[in-house]
N, C-alpha and C positions, 0 to 999 in steps of 0.2 A: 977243464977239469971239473969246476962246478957241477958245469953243466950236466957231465955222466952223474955225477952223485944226486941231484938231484932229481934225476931221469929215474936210476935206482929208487930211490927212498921213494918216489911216485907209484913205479911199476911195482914195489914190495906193498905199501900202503892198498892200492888197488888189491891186488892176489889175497892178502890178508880178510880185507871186506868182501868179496869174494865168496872166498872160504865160510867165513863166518853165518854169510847169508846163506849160504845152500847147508851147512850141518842146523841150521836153527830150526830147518822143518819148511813148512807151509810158507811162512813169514807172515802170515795173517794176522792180525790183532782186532780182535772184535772190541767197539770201545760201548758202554751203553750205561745210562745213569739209570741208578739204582737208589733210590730215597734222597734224591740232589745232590749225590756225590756222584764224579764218573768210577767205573770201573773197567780192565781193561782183560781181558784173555787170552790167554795166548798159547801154543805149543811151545818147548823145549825140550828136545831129543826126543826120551819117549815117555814126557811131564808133561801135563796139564794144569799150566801156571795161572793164578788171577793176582792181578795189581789192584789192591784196594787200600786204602785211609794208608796212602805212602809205605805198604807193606807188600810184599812179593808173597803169594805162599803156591806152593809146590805140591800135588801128589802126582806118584806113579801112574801110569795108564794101564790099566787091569789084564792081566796077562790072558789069551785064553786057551779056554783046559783044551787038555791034549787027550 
């Protein structure tokens, strides 16, 4: 009986990571030092995030005209 349960919690764990990975985009993260701190880049949905001095910041990806 363990045994299914933790079969489960495995196979859900997996499906989860999974998921997560393919809605994040690309999955790329460009990593590159910038005045001897690193900094890192990345995509999120349809955000163009940077990791810097332990801060996340976020803008929109620029919609275009129609």
């Amino acid at each position: 009986m363990k045994i299914n349960h933790l079969f489960k919690a495995l196979l859900i764990a997996g499906m989860l990571t999974a998921g997560a990975t393919s809605w994040a985009g690309d999955g790329a993260i460009r990593v590159s030092n910038e005045g001897g701190a690193p900094v890192a880049r990345f995509s999120l949905g349809d955000s163009h995030c940077v990791l810097k001095d332990d801060r996340v910041l976020c803008t929109p990806a620029s919609k275009l005209a129609r």
